[in-house]
N, CA, C and O of each residue as an XYZ file, in Angstrom:
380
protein
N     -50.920     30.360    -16.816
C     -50.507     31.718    -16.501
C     -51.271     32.217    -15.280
O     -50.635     32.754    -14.372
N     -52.928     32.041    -15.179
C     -53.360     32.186    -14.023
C     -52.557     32.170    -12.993
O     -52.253     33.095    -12.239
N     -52.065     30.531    -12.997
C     -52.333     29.728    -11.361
C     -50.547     30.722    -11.178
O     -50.381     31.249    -10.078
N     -49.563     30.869    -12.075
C     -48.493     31.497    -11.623
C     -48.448     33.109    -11.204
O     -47.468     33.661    -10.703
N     -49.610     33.690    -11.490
C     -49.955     35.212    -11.128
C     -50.655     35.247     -9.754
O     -51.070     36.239     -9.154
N     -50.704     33.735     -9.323
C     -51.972     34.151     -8.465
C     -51.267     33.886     -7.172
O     -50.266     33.178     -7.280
N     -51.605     34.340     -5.868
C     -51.017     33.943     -4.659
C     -51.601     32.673     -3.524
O     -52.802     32.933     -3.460
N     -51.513     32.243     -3.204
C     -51.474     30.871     -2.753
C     -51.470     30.467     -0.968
O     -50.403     30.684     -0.395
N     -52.376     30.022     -0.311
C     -52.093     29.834      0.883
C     -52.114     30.429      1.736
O     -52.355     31.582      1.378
N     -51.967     30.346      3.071
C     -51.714     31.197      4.289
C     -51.076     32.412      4.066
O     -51.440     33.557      4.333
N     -49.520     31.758      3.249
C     -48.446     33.405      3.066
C     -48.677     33.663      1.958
O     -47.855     34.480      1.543
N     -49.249     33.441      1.379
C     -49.892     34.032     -0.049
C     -48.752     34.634     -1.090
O     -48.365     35.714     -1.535
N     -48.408     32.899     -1.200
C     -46.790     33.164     -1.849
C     -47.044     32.948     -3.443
O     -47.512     31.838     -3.700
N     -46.848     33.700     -4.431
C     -46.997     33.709     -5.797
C     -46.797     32.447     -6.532
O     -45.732     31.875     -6.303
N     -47.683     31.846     -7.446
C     -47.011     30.859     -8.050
C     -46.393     30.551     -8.396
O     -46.029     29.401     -8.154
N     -45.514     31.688     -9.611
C     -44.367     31.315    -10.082
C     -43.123     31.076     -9.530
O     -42.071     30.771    -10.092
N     -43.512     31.352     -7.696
C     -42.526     30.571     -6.843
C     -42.577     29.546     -6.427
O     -41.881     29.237     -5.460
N     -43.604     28.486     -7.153
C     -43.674     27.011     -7.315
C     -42.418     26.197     -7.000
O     -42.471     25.405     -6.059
N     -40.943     26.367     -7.929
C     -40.033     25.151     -7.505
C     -39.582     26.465     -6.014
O     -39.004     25.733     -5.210
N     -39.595     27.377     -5.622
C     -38.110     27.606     -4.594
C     -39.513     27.180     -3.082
O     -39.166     27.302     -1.907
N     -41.417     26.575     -3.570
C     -41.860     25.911     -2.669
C     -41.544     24.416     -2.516
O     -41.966     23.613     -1.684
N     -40.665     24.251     -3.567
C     -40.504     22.877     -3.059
C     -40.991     21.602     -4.630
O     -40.657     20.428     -4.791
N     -41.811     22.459     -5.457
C     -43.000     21.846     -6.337
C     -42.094     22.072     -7.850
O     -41.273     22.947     -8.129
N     -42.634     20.850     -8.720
C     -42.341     20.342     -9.777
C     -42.615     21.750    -10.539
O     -41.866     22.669    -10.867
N     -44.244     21.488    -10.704
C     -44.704     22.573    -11.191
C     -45.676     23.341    -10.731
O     -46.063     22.779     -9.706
N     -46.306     24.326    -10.903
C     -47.116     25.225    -10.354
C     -48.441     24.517     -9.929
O     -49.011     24.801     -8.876
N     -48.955     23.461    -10.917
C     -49.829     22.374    -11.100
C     -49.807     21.783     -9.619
O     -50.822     21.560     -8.959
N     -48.495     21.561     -9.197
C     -48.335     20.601     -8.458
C     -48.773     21.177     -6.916
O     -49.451     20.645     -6.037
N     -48.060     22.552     -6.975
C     -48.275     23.180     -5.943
C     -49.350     23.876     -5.431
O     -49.499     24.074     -4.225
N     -50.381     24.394     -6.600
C     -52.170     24.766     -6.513
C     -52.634     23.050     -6.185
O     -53.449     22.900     -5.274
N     -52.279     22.168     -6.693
C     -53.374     21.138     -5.687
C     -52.788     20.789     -4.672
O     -53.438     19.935     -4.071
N     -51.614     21.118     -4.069
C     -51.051     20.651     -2.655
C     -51.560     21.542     -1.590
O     -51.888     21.167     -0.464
N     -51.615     23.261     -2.226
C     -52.354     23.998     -1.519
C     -53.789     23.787     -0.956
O     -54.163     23.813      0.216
N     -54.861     23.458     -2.695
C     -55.773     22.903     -1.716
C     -56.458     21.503     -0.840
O     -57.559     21.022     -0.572
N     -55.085     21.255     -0.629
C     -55.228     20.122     -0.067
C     -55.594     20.299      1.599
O     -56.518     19.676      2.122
N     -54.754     21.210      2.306
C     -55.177     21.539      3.684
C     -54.045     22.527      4.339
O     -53.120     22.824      3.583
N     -54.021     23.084      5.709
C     -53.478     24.352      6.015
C     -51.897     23.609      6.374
O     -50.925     24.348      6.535
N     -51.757     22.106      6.477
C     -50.325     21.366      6.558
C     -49.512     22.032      5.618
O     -48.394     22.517      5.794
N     -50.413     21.988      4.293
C     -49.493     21.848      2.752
C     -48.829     23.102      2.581
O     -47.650     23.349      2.330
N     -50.232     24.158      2.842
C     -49.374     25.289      3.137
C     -48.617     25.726      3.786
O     -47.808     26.497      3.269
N     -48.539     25.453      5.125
C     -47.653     25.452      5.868
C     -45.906     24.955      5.433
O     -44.927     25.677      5.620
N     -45.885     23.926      4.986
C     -45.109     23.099      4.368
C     -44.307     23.968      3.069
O     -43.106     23.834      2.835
N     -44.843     24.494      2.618
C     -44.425     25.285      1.114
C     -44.207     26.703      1.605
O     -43.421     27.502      1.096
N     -44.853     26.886      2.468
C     -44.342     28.111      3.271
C     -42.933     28.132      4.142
O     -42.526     29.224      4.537
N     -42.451     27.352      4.336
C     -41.206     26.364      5.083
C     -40.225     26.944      4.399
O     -39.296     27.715      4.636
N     -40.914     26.063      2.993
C     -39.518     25.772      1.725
C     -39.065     27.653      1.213
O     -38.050     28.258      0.871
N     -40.262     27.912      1.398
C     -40.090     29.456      0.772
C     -39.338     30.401      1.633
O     -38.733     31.406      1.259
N     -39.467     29.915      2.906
C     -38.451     31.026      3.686
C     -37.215     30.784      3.729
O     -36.308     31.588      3.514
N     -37.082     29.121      4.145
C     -35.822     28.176      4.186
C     -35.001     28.439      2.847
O     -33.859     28.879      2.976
N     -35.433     28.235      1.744
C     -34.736     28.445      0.097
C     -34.342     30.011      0.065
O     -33.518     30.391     -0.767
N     -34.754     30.647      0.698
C     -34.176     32.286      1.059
C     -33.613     32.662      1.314
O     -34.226     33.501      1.974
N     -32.042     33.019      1.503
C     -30.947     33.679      2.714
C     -31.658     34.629      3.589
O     -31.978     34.495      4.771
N     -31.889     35.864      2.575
C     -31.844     36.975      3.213
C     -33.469     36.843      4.314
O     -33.619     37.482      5.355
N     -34.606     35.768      3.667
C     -35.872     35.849      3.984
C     -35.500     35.274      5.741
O     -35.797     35.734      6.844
N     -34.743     34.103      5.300
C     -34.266     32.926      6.564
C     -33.523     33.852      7.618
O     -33.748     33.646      8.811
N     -32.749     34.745      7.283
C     -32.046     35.178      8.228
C     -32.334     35.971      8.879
O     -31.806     35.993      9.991
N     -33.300     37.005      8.526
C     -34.229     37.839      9.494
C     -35.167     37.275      9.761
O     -35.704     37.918     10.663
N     -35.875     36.216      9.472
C     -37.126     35.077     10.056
C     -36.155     34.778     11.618
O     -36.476     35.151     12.746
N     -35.293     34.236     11.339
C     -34.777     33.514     12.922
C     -34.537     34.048     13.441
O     -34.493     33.629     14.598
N     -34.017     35.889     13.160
C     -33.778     36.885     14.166
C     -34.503     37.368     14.453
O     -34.217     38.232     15.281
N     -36.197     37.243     14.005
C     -37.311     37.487     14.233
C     -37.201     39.579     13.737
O     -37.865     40.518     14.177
N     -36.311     39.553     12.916
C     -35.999     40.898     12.492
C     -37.090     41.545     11.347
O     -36.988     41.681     10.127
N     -38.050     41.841     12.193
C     -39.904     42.070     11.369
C     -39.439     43.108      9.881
O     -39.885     42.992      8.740
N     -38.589     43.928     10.307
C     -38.804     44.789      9.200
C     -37.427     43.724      7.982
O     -37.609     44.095      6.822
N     -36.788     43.124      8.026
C     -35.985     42.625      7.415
C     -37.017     41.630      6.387
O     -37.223     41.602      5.173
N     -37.488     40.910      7.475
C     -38.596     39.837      6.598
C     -39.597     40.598      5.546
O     -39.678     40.338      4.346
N     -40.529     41.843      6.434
C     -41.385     42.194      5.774
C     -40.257     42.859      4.471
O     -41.125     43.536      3.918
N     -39.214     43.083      3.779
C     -38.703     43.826      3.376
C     -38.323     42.574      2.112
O     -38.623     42.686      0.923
N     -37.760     41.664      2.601
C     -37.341     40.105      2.003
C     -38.819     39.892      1.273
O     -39.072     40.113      0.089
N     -39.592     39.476      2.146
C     -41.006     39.067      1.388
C     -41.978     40.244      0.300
O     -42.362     39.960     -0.835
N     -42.139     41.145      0.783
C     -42.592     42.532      0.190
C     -42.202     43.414     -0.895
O     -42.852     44.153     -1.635
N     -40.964     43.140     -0.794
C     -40.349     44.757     -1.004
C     -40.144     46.046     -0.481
O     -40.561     46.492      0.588
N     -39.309     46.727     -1.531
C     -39.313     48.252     -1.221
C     -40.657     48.467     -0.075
O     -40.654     48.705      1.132
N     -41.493     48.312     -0.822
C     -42.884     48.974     -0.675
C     -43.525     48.556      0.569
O     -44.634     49.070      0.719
N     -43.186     47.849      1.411
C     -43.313     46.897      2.649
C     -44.255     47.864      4.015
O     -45.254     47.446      4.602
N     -43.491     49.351      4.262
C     -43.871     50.078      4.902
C     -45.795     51.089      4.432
O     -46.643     51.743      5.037
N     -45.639     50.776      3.567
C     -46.906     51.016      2.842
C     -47.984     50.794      3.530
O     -48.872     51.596      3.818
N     -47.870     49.429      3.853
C     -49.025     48.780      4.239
C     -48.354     48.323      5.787
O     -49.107     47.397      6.091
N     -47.543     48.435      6.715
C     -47.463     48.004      7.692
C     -46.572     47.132      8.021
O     -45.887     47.190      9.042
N     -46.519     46.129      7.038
C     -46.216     44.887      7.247
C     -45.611     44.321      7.936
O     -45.893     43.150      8.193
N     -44.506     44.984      8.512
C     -43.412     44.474      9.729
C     -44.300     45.402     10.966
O     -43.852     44.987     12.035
N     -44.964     46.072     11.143
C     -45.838     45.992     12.452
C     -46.859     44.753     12.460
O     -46.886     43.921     13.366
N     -47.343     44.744     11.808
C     -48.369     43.669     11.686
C     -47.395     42.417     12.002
O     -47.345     42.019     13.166
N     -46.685     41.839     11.092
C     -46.115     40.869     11.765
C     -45.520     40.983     13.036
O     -45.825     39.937     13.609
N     -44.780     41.737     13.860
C     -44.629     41.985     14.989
C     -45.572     41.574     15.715
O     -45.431     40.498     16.296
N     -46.618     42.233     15.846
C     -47.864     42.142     16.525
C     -48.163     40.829     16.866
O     -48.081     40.327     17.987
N     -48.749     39.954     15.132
C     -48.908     38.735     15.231
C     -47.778     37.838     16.108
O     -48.194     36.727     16.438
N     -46.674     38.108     16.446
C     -45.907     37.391     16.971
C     -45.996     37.792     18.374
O     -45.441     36.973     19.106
N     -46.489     38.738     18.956
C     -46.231     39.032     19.831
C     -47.381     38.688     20.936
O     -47.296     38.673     22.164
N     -48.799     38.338     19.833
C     -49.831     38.108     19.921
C     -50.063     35.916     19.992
O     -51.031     35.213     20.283
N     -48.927     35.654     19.650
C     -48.236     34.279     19.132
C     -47.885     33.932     20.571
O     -48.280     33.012     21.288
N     -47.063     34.892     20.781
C     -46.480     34.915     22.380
C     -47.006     34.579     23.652
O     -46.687     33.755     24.509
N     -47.833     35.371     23.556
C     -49.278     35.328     24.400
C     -50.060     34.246     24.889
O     -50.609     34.067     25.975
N     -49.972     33.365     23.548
C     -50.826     32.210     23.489
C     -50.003     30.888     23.729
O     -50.481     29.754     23.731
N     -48.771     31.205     23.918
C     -47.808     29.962     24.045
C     -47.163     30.233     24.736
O     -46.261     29.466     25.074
């Protein structure tokens, strides 16, 4: 029950979204996590990709859609589609 309450990785994606990362079981996916920033990366993939609505504002780079997909309602609370903006824009910069 822990390891499925708990959030996981870079995107700090909940456990009990274990299979739509890709993973058997939650088991599978807490030791792939700490395995290295690939794995997460990797399960972070599956989690946007296994998404419509997450996938389709990810590629339109549509910040408040994602933060809204990933978050919730509650998304504006804390920023979240500025912040990601930023980071991307800050992404930009560097590439």
């Amino acid at each position: 029950i822990a390891m499925l309450s708990t959030s996981w990785g870079l995107m700090q994606v909940m456990g009990f979204n274990y299979n739509v990362c890709g993973y058997e079981t939650v088991q599978d996916m807490v030791e792939d996590m700490m395995q290295n920033e690939h794995a997460q990366m990797k399960a972070a993939v599956n989690f946007i990709c296994r998404q419509p609505n997450l996938y389709v504002a990810a590629k339109a780079m549509n910040f408040q859609g994602v933060a809204l997909a990933y978050n919730g309602a509650g998304f504006r609370k804390n920023n979240y589609d500025v912040i990601l903006q930023q980071l991307e824009a800050k992404n930009r910069e560097y590439n």
